[in-house]
C-alpha positions as CSV (number, residue, x, y, z in Angstrom):
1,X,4.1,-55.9,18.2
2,X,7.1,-57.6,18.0
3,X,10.5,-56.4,19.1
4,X,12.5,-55.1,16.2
5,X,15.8,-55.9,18.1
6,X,15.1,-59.2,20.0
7,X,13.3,-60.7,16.8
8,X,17.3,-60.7,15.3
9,X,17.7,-63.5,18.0
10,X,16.6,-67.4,17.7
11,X,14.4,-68.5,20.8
12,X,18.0,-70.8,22.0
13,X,20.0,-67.7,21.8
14,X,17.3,-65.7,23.8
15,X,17.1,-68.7,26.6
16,X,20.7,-68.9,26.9
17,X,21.8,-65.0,27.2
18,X,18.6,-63.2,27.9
19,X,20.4,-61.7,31.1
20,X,23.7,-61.1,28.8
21,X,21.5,-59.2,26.8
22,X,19.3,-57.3,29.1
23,X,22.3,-56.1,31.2
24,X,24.0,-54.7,28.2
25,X,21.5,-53.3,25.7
26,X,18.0,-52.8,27.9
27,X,19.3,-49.1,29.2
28,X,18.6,-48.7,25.7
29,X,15.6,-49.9,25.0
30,X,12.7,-47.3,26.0
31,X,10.4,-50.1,27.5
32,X,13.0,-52.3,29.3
33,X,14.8,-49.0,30.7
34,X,11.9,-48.2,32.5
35,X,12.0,-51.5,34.5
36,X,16.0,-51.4,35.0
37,X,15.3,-48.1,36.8
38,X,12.9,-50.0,39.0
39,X,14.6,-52.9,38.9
40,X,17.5,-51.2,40.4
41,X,15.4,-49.5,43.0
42,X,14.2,-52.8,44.3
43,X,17.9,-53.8,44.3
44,X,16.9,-56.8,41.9
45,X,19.3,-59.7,41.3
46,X,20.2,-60.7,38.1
47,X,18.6,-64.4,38.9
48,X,15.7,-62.6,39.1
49,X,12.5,-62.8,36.6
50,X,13.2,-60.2,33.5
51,X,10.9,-59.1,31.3
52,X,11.9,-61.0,28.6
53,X,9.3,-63.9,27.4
54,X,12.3,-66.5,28.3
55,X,14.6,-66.8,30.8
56,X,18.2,-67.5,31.7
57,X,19.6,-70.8,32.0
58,X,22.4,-69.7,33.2
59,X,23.8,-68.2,36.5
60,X,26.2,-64.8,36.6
61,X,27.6,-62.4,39.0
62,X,24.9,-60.2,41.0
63,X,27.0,-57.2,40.2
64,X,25.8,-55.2,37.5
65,X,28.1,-56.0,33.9
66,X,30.1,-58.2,36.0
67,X,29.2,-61.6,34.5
68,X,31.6,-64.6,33.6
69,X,31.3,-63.7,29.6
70,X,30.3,-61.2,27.1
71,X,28.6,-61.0,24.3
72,X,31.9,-60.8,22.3
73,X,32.4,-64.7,22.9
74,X,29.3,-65.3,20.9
75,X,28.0,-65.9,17.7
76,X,26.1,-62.4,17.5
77,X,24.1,-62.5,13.7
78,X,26.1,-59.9,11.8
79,X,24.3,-57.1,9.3
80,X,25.2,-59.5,6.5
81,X,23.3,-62.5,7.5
82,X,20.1,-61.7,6.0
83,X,19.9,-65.8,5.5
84,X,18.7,-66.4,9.1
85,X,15.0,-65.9,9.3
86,X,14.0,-65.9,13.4
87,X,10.5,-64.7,13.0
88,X,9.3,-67.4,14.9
89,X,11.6,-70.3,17.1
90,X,10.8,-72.7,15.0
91,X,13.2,-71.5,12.1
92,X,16.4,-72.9,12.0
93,X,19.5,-71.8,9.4
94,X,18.4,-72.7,5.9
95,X,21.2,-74.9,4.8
96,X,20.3,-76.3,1.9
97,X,19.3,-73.2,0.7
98,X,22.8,-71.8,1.6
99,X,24.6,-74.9,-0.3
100,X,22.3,-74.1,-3.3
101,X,23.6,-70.5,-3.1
102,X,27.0,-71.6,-3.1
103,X,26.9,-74.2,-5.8
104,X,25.3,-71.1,-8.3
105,X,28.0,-69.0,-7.6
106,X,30.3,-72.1,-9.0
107,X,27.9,-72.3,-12.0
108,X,27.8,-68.7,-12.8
109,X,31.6,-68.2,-13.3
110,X,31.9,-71.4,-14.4
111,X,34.3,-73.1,-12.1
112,X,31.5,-75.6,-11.3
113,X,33.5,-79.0,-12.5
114,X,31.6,-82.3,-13.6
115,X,33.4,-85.3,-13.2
116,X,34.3,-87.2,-16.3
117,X,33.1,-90.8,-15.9
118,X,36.3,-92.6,-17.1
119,X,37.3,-96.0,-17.0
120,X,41.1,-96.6,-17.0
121,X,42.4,-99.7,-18.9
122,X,45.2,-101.6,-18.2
123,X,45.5,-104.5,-20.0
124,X,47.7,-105.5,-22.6
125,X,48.3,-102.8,-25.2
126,X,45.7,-100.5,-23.5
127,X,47.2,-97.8,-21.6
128,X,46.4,-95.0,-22.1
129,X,42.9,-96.2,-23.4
130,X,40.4,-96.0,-20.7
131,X,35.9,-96.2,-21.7
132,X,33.8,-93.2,-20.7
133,X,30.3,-93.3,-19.5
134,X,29.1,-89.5,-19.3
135,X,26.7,-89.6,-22.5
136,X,25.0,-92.9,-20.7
137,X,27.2,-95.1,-23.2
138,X,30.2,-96.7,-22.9
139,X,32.6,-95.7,-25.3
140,X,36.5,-95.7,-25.8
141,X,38.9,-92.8,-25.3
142,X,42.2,-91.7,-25.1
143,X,43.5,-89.9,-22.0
144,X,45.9,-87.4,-22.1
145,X,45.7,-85.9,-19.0
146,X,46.6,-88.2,-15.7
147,X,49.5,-87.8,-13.8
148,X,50.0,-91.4,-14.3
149,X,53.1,-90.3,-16.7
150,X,54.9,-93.5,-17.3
151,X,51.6,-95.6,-17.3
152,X,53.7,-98.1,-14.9
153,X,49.9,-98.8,-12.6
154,X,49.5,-100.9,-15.6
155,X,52.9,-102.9,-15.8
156,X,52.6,-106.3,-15.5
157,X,54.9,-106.5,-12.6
158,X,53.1,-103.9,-10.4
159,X,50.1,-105.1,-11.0
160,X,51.4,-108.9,-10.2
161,X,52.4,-107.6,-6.8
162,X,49.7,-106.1,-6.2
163,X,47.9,-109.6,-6.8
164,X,50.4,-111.3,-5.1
165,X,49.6,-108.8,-1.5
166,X,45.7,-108.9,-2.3
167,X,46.2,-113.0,-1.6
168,X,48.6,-112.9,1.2
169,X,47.5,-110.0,3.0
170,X,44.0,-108.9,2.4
171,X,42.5,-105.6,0.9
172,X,43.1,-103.4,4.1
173,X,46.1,-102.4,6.7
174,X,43.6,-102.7,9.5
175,X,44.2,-99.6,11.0
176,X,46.8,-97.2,12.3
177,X,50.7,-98.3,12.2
178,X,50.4,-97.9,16.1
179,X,47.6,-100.2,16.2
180,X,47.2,-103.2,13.7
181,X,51.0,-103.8,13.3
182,X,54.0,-101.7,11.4
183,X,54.0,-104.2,8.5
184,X,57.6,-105.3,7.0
185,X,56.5,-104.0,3.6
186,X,55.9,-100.4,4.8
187,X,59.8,-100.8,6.1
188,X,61.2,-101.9,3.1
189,X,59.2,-99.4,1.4
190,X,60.3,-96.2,3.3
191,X,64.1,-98.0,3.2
192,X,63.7,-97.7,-0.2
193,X,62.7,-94.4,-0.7
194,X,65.5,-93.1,2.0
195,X,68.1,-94.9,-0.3
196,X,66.6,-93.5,-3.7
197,X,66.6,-89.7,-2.2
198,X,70.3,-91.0,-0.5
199,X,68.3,-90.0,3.1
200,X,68.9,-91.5,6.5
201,X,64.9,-92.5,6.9
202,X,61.3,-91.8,5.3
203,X,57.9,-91.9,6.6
204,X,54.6,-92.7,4.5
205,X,51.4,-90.8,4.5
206,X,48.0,-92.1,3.2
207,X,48.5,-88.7,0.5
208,X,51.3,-86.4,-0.1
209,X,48.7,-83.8,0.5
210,X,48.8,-85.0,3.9
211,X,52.9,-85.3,4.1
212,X,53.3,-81.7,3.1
213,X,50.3,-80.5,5.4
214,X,51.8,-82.1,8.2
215,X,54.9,-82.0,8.0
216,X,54.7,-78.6,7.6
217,X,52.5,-77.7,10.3
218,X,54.5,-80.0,12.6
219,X,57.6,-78.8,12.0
220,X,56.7,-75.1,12.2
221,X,54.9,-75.8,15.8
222,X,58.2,-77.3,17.3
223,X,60.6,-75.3,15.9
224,X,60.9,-72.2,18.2
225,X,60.0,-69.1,17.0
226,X,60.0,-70.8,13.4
227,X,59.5,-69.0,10.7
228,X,58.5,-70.4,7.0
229,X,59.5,-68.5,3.9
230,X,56.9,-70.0,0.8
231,X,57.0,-69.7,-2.7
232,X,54.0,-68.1,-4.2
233,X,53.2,-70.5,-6.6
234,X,53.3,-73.5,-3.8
235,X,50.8,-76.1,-3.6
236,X,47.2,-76.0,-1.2
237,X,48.8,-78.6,0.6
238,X,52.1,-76.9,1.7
239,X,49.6,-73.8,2.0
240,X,47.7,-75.3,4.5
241,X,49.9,-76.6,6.5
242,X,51.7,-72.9,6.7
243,X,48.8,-71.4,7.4
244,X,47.5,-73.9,10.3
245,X,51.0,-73.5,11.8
246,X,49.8,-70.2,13.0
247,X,54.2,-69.2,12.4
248,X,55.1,-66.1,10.6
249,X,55.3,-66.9,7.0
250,X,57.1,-64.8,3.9
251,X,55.7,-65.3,0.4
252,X,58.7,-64.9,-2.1
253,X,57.6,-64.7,-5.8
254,X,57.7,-68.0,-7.9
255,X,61.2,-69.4,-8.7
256,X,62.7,-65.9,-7.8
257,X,65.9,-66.5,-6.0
258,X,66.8,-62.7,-5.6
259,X,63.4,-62.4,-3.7
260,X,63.8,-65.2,-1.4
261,X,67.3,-63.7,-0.5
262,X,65.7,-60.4,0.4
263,X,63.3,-61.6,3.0
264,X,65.8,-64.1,4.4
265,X,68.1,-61.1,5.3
266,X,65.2,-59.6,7.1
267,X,65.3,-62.7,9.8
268,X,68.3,-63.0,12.1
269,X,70.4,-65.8,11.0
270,X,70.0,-67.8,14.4
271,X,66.0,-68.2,13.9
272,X,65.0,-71.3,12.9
273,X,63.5,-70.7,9.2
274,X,62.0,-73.0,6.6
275,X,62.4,-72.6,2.9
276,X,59.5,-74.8,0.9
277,X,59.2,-75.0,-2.6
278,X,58.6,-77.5,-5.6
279,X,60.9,-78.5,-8.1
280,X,58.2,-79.1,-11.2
281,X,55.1,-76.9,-11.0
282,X,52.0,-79.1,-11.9
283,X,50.0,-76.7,-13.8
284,X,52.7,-74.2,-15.3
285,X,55.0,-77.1,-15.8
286,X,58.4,-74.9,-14.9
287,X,61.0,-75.9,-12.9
288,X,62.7,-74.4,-10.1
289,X,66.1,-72.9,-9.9
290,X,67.1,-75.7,-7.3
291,X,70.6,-75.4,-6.1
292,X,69.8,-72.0,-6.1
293,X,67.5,-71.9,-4.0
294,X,69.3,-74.4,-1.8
295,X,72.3,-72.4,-1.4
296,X,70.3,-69.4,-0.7
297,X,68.2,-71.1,1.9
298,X,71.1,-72.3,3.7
299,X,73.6,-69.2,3.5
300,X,71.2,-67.9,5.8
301,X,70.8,-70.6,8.3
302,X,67.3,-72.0,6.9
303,X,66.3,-75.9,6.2
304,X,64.5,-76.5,3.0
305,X,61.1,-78.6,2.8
306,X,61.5,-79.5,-1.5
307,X,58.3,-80.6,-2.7
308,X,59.3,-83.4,-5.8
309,X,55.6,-84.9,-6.3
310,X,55.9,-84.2,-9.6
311,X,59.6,-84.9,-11.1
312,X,59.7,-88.6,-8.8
313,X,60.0,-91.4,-11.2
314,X,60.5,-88.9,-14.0
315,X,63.9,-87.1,-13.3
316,X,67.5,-88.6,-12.7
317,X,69.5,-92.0,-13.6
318,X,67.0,-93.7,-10.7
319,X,64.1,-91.4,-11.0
320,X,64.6,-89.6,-8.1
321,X,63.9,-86.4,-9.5
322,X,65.2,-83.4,-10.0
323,X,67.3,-83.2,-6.9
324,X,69.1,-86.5,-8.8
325,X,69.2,-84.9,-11.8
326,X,70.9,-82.0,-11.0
327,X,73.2,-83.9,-8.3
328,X,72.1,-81.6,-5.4
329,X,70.3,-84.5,-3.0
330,X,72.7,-84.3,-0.2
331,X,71.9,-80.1,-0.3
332,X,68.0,-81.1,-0.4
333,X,67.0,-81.8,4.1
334,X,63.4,-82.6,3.1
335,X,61.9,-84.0,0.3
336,X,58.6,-84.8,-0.2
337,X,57.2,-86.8,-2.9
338,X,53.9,-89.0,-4.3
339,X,53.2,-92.6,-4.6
340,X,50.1,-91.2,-6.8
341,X,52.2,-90.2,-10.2
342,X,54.9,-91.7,-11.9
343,X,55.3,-94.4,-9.4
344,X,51.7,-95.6,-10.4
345,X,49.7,-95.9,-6.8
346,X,48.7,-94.2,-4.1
347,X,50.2,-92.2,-1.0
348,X,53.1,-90.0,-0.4
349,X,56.1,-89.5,1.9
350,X,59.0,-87.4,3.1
351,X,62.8,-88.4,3.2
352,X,65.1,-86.6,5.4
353,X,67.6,-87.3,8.5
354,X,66.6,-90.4,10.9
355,X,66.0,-87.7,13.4
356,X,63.9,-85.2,11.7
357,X,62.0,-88.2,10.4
358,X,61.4,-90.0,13.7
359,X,60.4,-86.9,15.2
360,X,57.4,-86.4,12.8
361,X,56.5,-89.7,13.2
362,X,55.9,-89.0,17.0
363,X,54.2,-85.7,16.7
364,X,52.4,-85.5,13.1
365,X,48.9,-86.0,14.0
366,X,48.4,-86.5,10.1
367,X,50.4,-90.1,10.1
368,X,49.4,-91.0,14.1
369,X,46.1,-91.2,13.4
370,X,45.1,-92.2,9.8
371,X,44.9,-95.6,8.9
372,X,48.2,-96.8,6.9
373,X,48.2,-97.8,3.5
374,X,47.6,-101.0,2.3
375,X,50.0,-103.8,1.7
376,X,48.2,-103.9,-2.1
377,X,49.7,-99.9,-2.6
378,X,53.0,-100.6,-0.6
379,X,53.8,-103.5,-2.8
380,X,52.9,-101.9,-5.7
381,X,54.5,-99.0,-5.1
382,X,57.7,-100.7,-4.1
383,X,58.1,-103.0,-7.6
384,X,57.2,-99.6,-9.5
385,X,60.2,-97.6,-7.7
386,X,61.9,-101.0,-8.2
387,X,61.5,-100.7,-12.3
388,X,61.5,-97.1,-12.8
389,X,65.5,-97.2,-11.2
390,X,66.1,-99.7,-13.8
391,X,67.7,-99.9,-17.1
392,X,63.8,-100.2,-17.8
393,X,63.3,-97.2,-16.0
394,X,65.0,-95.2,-17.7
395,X,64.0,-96.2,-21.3
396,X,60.6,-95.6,-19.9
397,X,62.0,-92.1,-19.4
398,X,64.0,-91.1,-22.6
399,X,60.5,-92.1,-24.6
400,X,58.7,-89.9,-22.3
401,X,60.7,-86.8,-22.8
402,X,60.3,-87.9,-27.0
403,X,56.9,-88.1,-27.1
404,X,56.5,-84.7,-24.6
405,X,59.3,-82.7,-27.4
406,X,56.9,-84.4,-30.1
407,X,54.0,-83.3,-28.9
408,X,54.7,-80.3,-27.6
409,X,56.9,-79.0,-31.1
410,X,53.8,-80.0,-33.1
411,X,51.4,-77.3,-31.5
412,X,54.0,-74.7,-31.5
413,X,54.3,-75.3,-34.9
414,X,50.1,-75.3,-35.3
415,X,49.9,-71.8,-34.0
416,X,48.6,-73.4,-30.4
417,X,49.2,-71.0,-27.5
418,X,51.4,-73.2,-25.6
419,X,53.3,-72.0,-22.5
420,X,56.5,-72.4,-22.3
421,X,57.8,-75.1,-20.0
422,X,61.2,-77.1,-19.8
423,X,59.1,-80.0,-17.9
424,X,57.1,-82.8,-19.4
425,X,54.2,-80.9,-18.8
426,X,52.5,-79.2,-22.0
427,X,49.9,-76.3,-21.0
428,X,48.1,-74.9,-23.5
429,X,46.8,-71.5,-22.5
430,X,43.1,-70.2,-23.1
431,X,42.3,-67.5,-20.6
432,X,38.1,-68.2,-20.3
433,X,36.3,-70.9,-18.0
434,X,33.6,-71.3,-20.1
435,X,35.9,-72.0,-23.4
436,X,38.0,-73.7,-21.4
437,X,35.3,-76.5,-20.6
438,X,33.8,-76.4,-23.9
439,X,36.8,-77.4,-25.6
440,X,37.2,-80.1,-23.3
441,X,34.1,-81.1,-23.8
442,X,34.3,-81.0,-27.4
443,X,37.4,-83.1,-28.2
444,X,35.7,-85.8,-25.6
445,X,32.6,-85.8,-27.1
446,X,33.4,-85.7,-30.9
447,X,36.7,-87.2,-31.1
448,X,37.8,-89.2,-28.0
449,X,40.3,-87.5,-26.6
450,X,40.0,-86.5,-23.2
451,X,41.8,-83.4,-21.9
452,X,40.4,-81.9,-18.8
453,X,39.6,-77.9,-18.9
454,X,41.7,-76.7,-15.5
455,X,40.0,-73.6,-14.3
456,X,40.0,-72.0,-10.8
457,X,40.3,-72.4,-7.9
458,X,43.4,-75.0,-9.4
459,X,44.8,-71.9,-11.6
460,X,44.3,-68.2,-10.9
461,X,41.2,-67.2,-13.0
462,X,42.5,-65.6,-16.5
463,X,44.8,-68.8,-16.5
464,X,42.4,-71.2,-17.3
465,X,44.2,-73.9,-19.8
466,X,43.8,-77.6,-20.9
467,X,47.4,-79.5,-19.2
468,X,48.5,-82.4,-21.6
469,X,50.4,-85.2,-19.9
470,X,51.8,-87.6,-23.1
471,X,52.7,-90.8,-21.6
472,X,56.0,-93.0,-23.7
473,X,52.8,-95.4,-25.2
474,X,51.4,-92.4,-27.0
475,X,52.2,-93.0,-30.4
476,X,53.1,-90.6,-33.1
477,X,50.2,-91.3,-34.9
478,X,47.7,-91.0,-32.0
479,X,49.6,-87.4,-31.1
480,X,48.7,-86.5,-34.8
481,X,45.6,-87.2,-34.6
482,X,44.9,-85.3,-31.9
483,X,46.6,-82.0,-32.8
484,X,44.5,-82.5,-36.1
485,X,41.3,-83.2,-34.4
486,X,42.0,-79.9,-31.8
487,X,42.4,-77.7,-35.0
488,X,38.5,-78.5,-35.7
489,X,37.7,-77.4,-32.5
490,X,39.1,-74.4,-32.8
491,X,37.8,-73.2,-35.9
492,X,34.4,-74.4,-34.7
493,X,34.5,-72.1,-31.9
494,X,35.8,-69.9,-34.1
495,X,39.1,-69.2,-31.4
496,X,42.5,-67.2,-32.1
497,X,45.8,-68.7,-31.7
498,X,47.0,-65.4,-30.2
499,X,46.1,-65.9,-26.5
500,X,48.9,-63.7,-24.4
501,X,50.7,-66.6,-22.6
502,X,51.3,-63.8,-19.3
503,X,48.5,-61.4,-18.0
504,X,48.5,-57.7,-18.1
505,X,49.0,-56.4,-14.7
506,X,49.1,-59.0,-11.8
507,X,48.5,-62.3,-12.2
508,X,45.9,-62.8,-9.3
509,X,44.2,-59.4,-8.9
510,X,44.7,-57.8,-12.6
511,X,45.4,-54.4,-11.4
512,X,47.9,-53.0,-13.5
513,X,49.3,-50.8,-10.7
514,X,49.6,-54.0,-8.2
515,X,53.7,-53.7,-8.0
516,X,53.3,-57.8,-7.6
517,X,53.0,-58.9,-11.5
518,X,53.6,-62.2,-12.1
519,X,53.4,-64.0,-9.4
520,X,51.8,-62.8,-6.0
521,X,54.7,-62.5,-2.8
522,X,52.0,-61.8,-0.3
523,X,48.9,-63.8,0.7
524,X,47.9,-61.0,3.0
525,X,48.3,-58.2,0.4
526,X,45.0,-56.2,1.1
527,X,43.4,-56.1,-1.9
528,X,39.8,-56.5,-2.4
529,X,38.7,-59.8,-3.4
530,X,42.0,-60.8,-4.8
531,X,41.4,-64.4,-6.2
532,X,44.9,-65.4,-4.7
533,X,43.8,-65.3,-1.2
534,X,40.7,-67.9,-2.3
535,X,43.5,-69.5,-4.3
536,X,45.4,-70.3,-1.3
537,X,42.8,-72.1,0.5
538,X,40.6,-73.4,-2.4
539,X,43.4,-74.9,-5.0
């Protein structure tokens, strides 16, 4: 017969710790107790032979419990891992079983996601046309969901640089800034962005993912005692890097400048504090309260970390964002923005003082080690920051903001349950996964217009909606079209217009009691299963 208690263990664990084990648990054991006693009689050593059917690899103390670990340091099997079968040492963990389990938990509450197999086009008159191969067939569409949001990847000029670095320079950067070369375009391309955000310096990353995560997390680990005060409705990225800081954090609720003042008070005024927050929110398409915030931040002795990833290009006489708009730049100490967007590439960066900049570039392990961007993006990027602070630029813009009131007036005026946003982003809100996706699917398949369905873990499950970017080469015709065509779908799915635009009861947990509401202040709130905390990680 087997032993109930050892057959929990794999034959490794058994080899490694049988004396860990024996020492601790065989009083216990009605069999093994018997030879302890004698055992003890006999003055045994631990390096002895023990009647386990493996030994110890390992040397300890001789004294009794006084060994160089415990079993706390180990990976004991909790009660909940029934997945480990040890019946014999040949069993390993079943992984693929696990990743099967975990991929059915996506498919049952439908936040599975299946890649649309889209083909951008960017030739002459085709933005924002693009083929799509997902029924096996190519076949046009229309896209009116990127983030590209001026369609300026496919000017003629960007793409002419890009050319023009591809034959010069090659397809790669060859490796870290530190070890194949800091090339003169990445200069003249963080000068530029420094002057356009009227910064000392700026630094680019291979994402802004990795510029807010790093910067972040840098930032928070050298400041002394630092502590970061985060807007609830922040992205993954600025998340992340909070959260690896390890720093005390505060989690004010979305845009509220009341609440951010509150917790501020709560930190003396000499402790180094970080305020970070974005300006446009990609999925809800508000926009902050910025100079409040600013003046809030700094009353009480904090810098501000100002994520712009979604207003650059789009906001102010040079397209520096909102910060431009609103003429609070100098106010802003760090702003982080995207290559990715408006500006039609790939890659992001921060602007701030030469010193805060230089010191991130020393100690950001997120830009020491990743290979540097290209010279095809950096050249790109820097003819399409180059246009969009043109006259060109902003003609480019003014359409934009048309063709966004256009679009946006004509669902309001459909019955469509669209949120309401002052940014050039148009949700429309539907509440269900599974809806979600098949109206997606629908308008793709049927009509050629693609909208992706956005359901968790990007939203907060309940918020599930389709996000409509209209670019300035949307027409009015190809904007009627699709409100027309989106009114089939929703009498074929037989769907109501009147889809409550804010939950009942919190927004992340949907208790009615939870004193949070809209937006969740607390990532470490202690309710049970509260989406937000997967949010926070997953988004």
């Amino acid at each position: 017969m087997q032993c109930p208690f050892l057959n929990r263990f794999g034959a490794n664990y058994l080899r490694n710790y049988a004396e860990i084990l024996y020492q601790s648990y065989g009083i216990f054991c009605p069999v093994i107790s018997k030879t302890i006693h004698t055992n003890n009689e006999k003055k045994l050593s631990p390096l002895s032979p023990i009647p386990f059917s493996v030994k110890s690899t390992r040397s300890y103390s001789t004294k009794r419990y006084s060994v160089d670990t415990t079993l706390a340091d180990y990976d004991v099997r909790s009660d909940n891992d029934n997945a480990i079968d040890t019946a014999n040492e040949n069993s390993t963990f079943p992984y693929e079983k696990f990743f099967n389990e975990q991929i059915l938990k996506k498919k049952k509450d439908h936040s599975y996601r299946v890649f649309k197999r889209v083909n951008r086009l960017a030739g002459d008159g085709l933005f924002p046309h693009a083929l799509e191969y997902s029924s096996q067939s190519e076949r046009p569409i229309t896209v009116w969901c990127a983030n590209d949001y001026l369609g300026i990847s496919a000017h003629p000029n960007v793409k002419n640089a890009v050319k023009e670095a591809l034959d010069i320079h090659g397809s790669g950067a060859g490796g870290t800034r530190n070890i194949a070369g800091n090339s003169l375009h990445h200069e003249r391309l963080e000068r530029k962005l420094a002057d356009l955000h009227q910064k000392e310096a700026a630094l680019l990353f291979t994402s802004c993912f990795v510029a807010n995560d790093s910067t972040l997390f840098t930032l928070a680990k050298l400041l002394p005692n630092c502590h970061i005060f985060s807007d609830s409705g922040n992205h993954a990225s600025m998340i992340q890097g909070i959260r690896n800081s390890g720093v005390r954090k505060h989690i004010f609720r979305h845009n509220d400048v009341n609440h951010l003042r509150v917790l501020l008070q709560q930190v003396d005024k000499v402790t180094p504090k970080i305020v970070a927050f974005e300006t446009v929110h990609s999925m809800t398409g508000a926009i902050c309260p910025l100079e409040e915030l600013l003046d809030v931040a700094h009353e009480y002795g904090a810098i501000t970390f100002i994520d712009e990833v979604h207003a650059v290009g789009l906001y102010g006489d040079h397209g520096a964002g909102v910060g431009e708009r609103d003429g609070v730049l100098p106010k802003m100490d760090i702003i982080s923005g995207t290559l990715g967007k408006a500006f039609g590439n790939i890659g992001g960066y921060i602007a701030g003082s030469s010193s805060l900049i230089d010191m991130v570039r020393s100690y950001a392990a997120g830009f020491i080690f990743t290979t540097s961007l290209p010279p095809t993006v950096v050249c790109g990027a820097l003819e399409a920051i180059n246009i969009l602070a043109s006259e060109e630029g902003r003609e480019l813009r003014s359409l934009h903001q048309r063709n966004v009131s256009y679009l946006k007036n004509l669902l309001l005026r459909e019955g469509f349950p669209v949120e309401d946003t002052p940014s050039h982003i148009i949700p429309i809100k539907i509440g269900d996964p599974l809806i979600c996706t098949q109206i997606s699917n629908m308008l793709m398949e049927k009509f050629g217009h693609y909208i992706q369905s956005i359901n968790y873990p990007t939203v907060a499950r309940g918020q599930e909606k389709l996000r409509l970017a209209p670019t300035p080469f949307h027409t009015f015709e190809m904007m009627n079209a699709l409100v027309t065509d989106l009114k089939k779908v929703w009498d074929k799915l037989e769907l109501s217009t009147n889809v409550p635009l804010t939950p009942n009861g919190c927004m992340f947990c949907r208790n009615e009691s939870c004193w949070h509401q809209d937006n969740c202040p607390d990532l470490e709130c202690g309710i049970p299963n509260c989406p937000r905390l997967e949010l926070s990680v997953a988004a």
